[in-house]
C-alpha positions as a LaTeX table, in Angstrom:
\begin{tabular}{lrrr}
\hline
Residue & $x$ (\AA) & $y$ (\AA) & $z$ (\AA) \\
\hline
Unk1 & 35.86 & 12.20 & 16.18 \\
Unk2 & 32.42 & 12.04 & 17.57 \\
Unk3 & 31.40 & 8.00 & 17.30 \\
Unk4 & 29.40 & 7.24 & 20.25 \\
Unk5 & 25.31 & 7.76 & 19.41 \\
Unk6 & 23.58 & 7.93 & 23.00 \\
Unk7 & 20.21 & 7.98 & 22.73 \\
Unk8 & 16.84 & 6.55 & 25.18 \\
Unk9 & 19.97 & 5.31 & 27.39 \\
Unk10 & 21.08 & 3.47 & 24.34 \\
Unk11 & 24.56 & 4.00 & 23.42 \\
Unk12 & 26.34 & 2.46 & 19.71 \\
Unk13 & 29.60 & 3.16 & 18.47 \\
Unk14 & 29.30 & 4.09 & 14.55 \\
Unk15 & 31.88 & 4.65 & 12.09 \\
Unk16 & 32.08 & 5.81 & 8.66 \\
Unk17 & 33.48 & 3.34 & 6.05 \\
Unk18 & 36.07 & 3.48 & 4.86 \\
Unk19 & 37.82 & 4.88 & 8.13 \\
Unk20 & 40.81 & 6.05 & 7.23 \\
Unk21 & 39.85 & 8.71 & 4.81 \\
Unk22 & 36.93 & 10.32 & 6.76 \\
Unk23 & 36.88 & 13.88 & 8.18 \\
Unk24 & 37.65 & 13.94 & 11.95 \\
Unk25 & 34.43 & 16.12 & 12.04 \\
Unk26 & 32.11 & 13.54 & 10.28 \\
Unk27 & 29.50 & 11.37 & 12.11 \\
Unk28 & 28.26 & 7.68 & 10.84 \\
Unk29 & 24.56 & 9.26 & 11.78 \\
Unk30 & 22.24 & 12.35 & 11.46 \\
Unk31 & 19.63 & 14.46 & 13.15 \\
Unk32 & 17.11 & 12.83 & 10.76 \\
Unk33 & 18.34 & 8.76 & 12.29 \\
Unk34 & 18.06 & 10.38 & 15.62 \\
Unk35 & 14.51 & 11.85 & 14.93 \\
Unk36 & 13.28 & 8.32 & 13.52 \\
Unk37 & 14.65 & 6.37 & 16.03 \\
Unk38 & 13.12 & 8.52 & 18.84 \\
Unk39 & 9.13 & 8.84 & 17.57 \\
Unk40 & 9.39 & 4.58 & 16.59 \\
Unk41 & 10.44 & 3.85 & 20.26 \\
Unk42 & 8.45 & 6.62 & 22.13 \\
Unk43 & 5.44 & 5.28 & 19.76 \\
Unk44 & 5.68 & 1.41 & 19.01 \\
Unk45 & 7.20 & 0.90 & 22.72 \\
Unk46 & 6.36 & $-2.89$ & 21.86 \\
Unk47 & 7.42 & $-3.66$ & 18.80 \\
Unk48 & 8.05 & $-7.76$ & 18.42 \\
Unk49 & 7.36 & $-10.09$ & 15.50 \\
Unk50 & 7.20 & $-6.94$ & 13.15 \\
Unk51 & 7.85 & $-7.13$ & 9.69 \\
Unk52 & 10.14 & $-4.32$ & 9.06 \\
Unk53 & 12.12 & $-2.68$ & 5.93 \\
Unk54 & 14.94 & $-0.06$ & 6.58 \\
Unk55 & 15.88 & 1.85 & 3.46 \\
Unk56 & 18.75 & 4.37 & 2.62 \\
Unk57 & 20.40 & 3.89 & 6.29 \\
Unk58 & 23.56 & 5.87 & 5.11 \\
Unk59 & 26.13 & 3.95 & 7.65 \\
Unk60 & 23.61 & 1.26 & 9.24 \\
Unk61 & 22.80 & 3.26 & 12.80 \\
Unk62 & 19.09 & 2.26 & 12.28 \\
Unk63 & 20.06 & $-1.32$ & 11.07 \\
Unk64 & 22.47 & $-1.38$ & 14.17 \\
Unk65 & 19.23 & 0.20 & 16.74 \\
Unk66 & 16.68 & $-1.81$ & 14.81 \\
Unk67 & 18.53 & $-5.05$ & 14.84 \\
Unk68 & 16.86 & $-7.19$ & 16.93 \\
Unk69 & 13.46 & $-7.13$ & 14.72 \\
Unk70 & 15.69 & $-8.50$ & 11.93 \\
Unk71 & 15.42 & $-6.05$ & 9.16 \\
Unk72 & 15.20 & $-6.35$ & 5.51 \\
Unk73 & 17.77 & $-3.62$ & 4.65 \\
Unk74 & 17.99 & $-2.41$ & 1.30 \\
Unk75 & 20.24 & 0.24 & $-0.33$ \\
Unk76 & 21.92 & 1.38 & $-3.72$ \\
Unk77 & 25.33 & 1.96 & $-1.94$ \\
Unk78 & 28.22 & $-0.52$ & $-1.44$ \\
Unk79 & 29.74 & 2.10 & 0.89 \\
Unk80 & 26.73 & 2.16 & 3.05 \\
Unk81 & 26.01 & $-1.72$ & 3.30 \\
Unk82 & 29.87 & $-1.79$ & 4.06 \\
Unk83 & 29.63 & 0.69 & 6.72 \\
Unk84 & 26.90 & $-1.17$ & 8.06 \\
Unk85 & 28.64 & $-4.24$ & 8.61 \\
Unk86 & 31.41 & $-2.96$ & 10.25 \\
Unk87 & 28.84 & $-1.09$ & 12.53 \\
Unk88 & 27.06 & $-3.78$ & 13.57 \\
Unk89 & 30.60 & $-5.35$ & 14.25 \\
Unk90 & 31.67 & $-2.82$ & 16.21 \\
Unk91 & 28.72 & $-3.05$ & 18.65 \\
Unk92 & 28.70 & $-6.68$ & 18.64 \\
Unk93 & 25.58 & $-7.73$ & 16.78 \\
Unk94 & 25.36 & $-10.71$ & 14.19 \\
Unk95 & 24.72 & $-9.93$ & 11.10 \\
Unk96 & 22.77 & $-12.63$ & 10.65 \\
Unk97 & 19.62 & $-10.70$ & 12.43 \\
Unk98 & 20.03 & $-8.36$ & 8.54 \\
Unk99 & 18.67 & $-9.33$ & 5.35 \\
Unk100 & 20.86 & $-7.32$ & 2.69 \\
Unk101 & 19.43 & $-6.28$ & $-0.37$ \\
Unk102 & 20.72 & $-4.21$ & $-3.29$ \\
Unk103 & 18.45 & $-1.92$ & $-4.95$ \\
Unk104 & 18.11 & $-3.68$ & $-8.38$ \\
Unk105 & 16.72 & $-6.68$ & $-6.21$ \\
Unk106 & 13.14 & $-7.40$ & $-6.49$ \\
Unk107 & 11.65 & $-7.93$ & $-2.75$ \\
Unk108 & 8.31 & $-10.09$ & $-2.31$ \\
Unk109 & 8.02 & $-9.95$ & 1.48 \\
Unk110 & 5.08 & $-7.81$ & 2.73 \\
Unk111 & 6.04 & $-5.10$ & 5.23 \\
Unk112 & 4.42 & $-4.22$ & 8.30 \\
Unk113 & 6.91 & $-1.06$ & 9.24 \\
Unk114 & 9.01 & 0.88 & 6.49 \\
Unk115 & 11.40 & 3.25 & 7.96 \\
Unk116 & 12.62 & 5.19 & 5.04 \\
Unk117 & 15.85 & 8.05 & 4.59 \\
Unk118 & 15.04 & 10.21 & 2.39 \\
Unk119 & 17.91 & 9.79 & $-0.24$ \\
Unk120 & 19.29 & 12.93 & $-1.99$ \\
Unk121 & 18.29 & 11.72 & $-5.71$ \\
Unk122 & 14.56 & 12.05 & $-5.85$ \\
Unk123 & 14.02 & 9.81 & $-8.55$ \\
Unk124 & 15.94 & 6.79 & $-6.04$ \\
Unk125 & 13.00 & 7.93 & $-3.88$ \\
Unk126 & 10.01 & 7.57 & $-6.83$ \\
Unk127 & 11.82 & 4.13 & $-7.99$ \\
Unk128 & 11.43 & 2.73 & $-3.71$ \\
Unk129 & 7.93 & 3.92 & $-3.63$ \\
Unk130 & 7.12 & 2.14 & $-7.02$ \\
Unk131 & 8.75 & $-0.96$ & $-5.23$ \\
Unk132 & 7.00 & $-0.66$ & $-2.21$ \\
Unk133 & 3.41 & $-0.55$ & $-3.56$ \\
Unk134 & 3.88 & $-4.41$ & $-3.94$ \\
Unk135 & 4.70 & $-4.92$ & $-0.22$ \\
Unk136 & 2.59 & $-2.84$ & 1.35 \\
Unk137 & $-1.27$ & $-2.76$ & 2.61 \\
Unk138 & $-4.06$ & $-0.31$ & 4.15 \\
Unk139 & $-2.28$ & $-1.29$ & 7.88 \\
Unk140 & 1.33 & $-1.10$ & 6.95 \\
Unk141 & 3.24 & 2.19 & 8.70 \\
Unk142 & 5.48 & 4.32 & 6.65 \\
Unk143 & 8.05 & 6.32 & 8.07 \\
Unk144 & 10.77 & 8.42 & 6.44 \\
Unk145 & 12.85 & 10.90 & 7.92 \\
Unk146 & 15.57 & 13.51 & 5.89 \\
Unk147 & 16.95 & 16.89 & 6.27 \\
Unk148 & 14.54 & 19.43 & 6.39 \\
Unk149 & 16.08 & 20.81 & 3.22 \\
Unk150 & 15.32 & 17.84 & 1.30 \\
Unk151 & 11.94 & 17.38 & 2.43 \\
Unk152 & 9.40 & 19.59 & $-0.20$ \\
Unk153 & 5.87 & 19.55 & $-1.59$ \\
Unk154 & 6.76 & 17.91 & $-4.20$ \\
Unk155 & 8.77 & 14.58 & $-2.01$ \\
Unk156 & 5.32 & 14.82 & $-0.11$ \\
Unk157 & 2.98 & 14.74 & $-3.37$ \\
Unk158 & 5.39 & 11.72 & $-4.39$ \\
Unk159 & 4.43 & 9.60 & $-1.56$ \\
Unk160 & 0.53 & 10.38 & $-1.86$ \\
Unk161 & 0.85 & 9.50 & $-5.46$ \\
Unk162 & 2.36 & 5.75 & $-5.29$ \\
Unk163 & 1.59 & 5.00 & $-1.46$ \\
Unk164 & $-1.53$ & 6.68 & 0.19 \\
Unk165 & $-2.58$ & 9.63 & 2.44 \\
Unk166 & 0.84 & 11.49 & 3.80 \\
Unk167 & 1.56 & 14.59 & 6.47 \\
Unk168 & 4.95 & 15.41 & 8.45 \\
Unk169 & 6.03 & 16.07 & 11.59 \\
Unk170 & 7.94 & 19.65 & 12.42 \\
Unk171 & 11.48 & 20.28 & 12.44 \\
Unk172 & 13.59 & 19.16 & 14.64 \\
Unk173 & 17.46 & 20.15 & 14.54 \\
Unk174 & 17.05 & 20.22 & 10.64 \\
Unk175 & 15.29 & 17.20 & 10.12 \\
Unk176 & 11.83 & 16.40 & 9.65 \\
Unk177 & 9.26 & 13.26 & 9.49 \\
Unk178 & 7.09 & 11.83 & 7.30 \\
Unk179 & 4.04 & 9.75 & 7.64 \\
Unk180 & 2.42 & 7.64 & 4.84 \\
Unk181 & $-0.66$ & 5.87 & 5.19 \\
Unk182 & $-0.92$ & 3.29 & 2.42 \\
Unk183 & $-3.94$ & 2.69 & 0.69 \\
Unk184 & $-2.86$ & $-0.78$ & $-0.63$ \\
Unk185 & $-4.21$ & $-0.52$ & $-4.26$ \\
Unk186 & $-1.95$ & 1.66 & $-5.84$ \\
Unk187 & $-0.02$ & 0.16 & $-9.16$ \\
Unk188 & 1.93 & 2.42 & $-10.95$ \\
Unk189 & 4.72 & 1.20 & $-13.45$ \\
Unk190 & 7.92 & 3.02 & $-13.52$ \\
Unk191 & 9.80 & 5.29 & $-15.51$ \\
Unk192 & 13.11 & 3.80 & $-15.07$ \\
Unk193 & 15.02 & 3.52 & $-16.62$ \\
Unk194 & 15.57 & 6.57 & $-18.69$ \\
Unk195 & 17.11 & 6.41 & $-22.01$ \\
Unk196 & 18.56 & 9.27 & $-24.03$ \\
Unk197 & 20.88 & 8.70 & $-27.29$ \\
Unk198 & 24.41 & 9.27 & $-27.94$ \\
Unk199 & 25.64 & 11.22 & $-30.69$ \\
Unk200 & 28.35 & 9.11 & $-32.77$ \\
Unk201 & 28.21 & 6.16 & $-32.92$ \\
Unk202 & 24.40 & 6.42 & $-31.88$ \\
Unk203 & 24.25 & 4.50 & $-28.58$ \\
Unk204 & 20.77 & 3.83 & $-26.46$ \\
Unk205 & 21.88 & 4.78 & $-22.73$ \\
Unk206 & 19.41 & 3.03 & $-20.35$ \\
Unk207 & 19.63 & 4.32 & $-16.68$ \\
Unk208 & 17.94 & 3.39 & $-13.61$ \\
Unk209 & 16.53 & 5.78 & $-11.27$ \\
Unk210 & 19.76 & 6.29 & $-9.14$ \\
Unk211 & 22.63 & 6.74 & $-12.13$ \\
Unk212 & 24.17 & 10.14 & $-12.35$ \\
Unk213 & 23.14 & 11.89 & $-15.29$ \\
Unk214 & 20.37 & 9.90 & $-15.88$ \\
Unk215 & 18.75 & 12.68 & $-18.59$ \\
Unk216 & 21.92 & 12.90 & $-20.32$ \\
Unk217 & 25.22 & 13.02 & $-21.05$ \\
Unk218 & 27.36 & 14.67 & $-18.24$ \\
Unk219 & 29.58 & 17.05 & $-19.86$ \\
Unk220 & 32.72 & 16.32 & $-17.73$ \\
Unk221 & 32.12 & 12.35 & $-19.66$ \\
Unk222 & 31.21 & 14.45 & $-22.91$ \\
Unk223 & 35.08 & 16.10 & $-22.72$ \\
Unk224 & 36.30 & 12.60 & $-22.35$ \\
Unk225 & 34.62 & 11.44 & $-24.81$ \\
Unk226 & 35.81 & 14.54 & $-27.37$ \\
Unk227 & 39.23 & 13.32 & $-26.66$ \\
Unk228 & 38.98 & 9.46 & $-26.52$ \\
Unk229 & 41.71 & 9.80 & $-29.38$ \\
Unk230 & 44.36 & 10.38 & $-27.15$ \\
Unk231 & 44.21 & 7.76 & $-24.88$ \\
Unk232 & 47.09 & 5.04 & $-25.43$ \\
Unk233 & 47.03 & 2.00 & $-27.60$ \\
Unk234 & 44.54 & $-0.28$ & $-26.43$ \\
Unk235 & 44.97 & $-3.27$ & $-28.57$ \\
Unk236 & 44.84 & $-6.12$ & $-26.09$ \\
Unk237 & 44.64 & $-4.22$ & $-23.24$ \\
Unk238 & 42.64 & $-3.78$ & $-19.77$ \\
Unk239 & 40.86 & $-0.90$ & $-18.70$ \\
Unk240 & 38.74 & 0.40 & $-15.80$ \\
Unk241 & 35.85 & 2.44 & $-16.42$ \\
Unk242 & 36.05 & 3.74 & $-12.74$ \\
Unk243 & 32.84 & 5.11 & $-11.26$ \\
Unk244 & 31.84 & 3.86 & $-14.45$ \\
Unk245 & 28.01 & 5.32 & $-13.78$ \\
Unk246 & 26.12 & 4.45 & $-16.74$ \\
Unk247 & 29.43 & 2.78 & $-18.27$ \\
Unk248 & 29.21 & 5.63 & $-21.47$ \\
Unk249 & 32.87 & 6.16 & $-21.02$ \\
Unk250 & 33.65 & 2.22 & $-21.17$ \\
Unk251 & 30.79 & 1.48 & $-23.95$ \\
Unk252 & 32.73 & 3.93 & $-26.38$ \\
Unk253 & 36.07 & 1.79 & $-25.73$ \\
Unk254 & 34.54 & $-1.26$ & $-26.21$ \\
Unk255 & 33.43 & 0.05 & $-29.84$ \\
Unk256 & 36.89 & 0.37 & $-30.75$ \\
Unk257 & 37.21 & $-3.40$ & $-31.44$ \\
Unk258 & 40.88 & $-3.51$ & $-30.31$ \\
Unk259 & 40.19 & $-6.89$ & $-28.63$ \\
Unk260 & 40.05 & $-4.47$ & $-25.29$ \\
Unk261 & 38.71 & $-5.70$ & $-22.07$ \\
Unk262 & 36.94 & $-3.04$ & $-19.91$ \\
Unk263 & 35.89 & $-3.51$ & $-16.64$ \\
Unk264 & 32.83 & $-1.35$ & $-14.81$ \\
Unk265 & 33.47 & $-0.49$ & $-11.44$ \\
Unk266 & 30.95 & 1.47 & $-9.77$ \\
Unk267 & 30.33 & 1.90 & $-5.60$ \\
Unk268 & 26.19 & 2.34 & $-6.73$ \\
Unk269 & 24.41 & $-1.21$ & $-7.98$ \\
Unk270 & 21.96 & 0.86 & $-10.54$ \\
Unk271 & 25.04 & 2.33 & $-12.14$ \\
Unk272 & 26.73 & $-1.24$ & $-12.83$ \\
Unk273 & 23.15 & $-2.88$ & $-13.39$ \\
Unk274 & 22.36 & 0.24 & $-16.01$ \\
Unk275 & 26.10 & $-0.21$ & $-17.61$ \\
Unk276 & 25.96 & $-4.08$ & $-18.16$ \\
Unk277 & 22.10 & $-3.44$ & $-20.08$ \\
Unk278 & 24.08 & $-0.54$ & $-22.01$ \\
Unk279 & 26.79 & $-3.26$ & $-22.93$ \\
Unk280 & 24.29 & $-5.83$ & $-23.91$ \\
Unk281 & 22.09 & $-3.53$ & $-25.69$ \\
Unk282 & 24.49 & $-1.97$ & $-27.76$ \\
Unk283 & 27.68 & $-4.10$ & $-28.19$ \\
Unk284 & 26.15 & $-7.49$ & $-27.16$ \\
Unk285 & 28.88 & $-8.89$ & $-29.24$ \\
Unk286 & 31.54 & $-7.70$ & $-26.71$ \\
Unk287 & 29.79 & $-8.97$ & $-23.76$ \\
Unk288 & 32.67 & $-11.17$ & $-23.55$ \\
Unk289 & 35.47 & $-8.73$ & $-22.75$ \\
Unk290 & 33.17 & $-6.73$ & $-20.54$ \\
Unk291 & 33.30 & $-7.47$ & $-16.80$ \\
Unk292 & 31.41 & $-5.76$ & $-13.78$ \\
Unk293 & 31.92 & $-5.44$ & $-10.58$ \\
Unk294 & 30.19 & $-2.99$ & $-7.27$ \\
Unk295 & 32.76 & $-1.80$ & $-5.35$ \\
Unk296 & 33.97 & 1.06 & $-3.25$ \\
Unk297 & 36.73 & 2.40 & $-5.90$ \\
Unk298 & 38.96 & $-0.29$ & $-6.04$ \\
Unk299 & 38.62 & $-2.05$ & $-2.82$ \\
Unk300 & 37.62 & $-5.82$ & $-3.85$ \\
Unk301 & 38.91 & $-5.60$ & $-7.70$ \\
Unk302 & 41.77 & $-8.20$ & $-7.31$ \\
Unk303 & 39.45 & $-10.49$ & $-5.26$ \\
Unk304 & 36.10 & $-10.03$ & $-8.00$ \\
Unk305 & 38.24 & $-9.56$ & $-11.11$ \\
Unk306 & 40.11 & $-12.01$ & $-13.72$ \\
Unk307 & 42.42 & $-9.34$ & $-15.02$ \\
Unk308 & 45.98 & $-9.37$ & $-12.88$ \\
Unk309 & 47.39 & $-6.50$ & $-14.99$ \\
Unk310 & 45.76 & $-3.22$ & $-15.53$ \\
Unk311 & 47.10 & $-1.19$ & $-18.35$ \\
Unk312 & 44.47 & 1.97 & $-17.86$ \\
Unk313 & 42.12 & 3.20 & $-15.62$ \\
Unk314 & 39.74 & 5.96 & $-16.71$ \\
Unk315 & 37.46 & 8.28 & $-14.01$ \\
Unk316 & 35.20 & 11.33 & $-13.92$ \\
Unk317 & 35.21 & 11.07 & $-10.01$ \\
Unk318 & 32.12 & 12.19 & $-7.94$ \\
Unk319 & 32.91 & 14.48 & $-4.79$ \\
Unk320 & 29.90 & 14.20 & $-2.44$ \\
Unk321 & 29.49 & 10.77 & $-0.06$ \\
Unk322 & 25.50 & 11.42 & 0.49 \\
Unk323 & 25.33 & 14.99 & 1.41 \\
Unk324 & 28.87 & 15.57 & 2.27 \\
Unk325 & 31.55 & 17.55 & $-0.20$ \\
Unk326 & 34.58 & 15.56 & $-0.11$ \\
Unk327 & 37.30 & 14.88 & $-2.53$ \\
Unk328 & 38.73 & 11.32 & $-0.54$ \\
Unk329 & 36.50 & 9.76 & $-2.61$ \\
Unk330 & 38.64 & 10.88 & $-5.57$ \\
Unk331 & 41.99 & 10.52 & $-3.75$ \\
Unk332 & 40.98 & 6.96 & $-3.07$ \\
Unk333 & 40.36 & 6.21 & $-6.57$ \\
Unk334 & 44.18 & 7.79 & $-7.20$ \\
Unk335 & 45.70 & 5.51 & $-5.07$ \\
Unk336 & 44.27 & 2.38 & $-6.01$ \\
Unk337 & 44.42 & 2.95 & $-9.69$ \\
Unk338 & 48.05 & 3.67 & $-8.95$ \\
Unk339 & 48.63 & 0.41 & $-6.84$ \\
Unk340 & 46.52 & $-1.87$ & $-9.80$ \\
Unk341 & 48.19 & $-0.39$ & $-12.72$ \\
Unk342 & 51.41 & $-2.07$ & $-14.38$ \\
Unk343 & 54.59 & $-0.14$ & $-14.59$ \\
Unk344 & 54.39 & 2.02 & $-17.40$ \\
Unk345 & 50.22 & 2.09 & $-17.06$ \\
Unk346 & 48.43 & 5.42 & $-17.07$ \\
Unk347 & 45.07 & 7.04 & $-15.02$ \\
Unk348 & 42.85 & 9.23 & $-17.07$ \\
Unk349 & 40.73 & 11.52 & $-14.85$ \\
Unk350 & 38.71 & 14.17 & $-16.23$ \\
Unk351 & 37.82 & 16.89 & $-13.34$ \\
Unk352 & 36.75 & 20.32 & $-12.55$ \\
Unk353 & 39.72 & 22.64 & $-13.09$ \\
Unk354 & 39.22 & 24.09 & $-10.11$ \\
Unk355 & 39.53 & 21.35 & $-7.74$ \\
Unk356 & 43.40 & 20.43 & $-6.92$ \\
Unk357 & 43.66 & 17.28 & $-8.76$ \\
Unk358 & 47.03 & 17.72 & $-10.59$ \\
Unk359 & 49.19 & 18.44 & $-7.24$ \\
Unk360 & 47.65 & 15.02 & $-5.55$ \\
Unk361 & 48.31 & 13.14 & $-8.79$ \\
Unk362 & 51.54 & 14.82 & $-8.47$ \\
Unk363 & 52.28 & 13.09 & $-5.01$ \\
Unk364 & 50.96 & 9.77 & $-6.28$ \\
Unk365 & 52.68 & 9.43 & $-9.90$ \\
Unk366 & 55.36 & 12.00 & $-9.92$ \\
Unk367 & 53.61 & 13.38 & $-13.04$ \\
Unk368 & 50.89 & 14.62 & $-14.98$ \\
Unk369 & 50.10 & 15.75 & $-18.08$ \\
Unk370 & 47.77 & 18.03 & $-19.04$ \\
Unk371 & 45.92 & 16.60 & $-22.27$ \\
Unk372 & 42.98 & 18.65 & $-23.02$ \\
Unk373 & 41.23 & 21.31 & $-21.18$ \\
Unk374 & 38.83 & 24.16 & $-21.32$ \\
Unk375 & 36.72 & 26.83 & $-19.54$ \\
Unk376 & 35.41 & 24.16 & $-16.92$ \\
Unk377 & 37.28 & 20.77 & $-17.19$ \\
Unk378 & 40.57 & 19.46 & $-17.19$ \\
Unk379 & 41.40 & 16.00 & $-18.48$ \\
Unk380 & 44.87 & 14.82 & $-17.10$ \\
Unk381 & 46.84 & 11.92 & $-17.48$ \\
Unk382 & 49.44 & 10.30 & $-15.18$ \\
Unk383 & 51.91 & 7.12 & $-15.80$ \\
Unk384 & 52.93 & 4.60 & $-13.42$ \\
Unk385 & 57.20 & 4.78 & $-13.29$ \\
\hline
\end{tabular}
């Protein structure tokens, strides 16, 4: 594995958190970091004293380069700001010179230099840009930088709408530039979050601008849903909603009244933020046996939690990190739900049928059950011996 960035005779060792489950092929930056971090040195050669916001850094190589201007860093992703310790760990800088901050935080400190990834949800992008209006002026530089791909008319127009004058750069091995001039006077309120309706019971689902299936009900959680009858009894029971996104999974539980606790875990801080204002809005009554936590699966539960003994843990689980197709995000999420649950306790996952979740359930558990499945999905259940 590739984790030595040299670059202007600058050299930092970057990982990809978590470690252990990462492609030998995989790299902790991009073509796009490498772009950025080339035109900011070759053209601010004396940047000191500057004001300046990093957003989106995937695994913290331009927190790491950019360090010594001590950075407000923000991101929606545990994984990332986790990766992004451990990188600046790894090349020996304090992470003291960072200010973290989670997307859902508001930030009143003006910036002077924004240095921007272009994330892969454009609405994350239109929800930073709304933010941003507030902290910057007519002689603040923007900068973003993304994967040619991802880069359109329309991610231009979006920056000229809530920012000022923009243009980009060419491409360069895939990635591309983009400059925003800010005119300073731009106030635009947002749309987030957006709020759609359940069927039965009738549910208001707010969700901020990064929560998958933000216009809707997925239909991998609508299966789930269908078949919410043949989960176990939950009378006095705990449950994870796991990758809970918008928490519909966990709100519907919660309406059974069974004196069940349910517990949102979710790696993005939108999705948990957008869950806990589902729980209040519609079940403010249960707030009490609701608990929520950010994590990467379930890597901090024991140390964030006040259940000991988990009787079920239901999932729908992603399989991209960023850009990359991957199922260790899923395989992950088997293992720990099989290490937190009791003896006798049972995962829920509902998946594609095509991807190969039964055999690594089957290596995990020893069994699985099939309990419901059609043309696309699969919902499978496995029991803790």
């Amino acid at each position: 594995m590739n984790t030595s960035l040299t670059l202007l005779d600058r050299n930092l060792q970057l990982v990809r958190y978590p470690q252990n489950l990462q492609h030998p092929s995989w790299q902790a930056w991009d073509a796009a970091d490498e772009y950025l971090i080339d035109y900011v040195e070759q053209n601010f050669p004396k940047l000191t004293n500057v004001s300046i916001s990093i957003y989106n850094d995937d695994f913290g190589a331009l927190a790491c380069w950019f360090a010594a201007l001590k950075p407000i860093w923000v991101t929606d992703s545990y994984v990332a700001k986790q990766s992004c310790l451990i990188n600046l760990q790894e090349n020996n800088i304090s992470e003291e010179l960072v200010t973290f901050h989670d997307s859902v935080t508001v930030i009143d400190v003006k910036a002077e230099l924004v240095l921007l990834k272009v994330p892969k949800t454009t609405a994350l992008l239109e929800q930073q840009l709304i933010d941003l209006q507030a902290r910057v002026s007519p002689t603040t530089t923007v900068i973003a930088a993304g994967k040619a791909t991802l880069i359109h008319k329309s991610t231009l127009a979006l920056f000229e709408k809530y920012l000022g004058t923009t243009t980009t750069s060419l491409a360069k091995k895939k990635a591309r530039l983009i400059f925003c001039q800010p005119a300073g006077n731009k106030v635009h309120s947002s749309p987030y979050p957006s709020i759609w309706y359940t069927e039965s019971p009738r549910f208001e689902i707010n969700n901020l601008a990064n929560v998958f299936a933000r216009q809707q009900l997925d239909i991998g959680a609508r299966f789930m849903l269908e078949h919410l009858s043949k989960l176990p009894n939950l009378e006095n029971k705990t449950v994870i909603d796991l990758g809970c996104g918008n928490g519909v999974l966990g709100l519907h539980i919660l309406n059974q009244k069974q004196q069940t606790k349910v517990v949102f875990v979710d790696e993005s801080y939108m999705a948990v933020a957008s869950a806990k204002q589902n729980v209040l809005a519609n079940l403010p009554e249960q707030e009490e046996k609701a608990e929520f936590i950010v994590s990467n699966c379930l890597d901090d539960f024991s140390k964030n939690s006040s259940s000991t003994e988990v009787d079920l843990v239901i999932c729908n689980p992603p399989f991209h990190q960023q850009n990359t197709i991957t199922d260790h995000i899923a395989w992950q999420m088997f293992k720990d739900a099989q290490a937190l649950l009791k003896k006798g306790g049972q995962l829920f996952v509902v998946g594609n049928r095509h991807l190969d979740y039964p055999n690594k359930l089957k290596r995990l558990f020893g069994n699985v059950t099939t309990v419901a499945t059609n043309q696309k999905f699969s919902i499978l259940s496995a029991s803790k011996r």
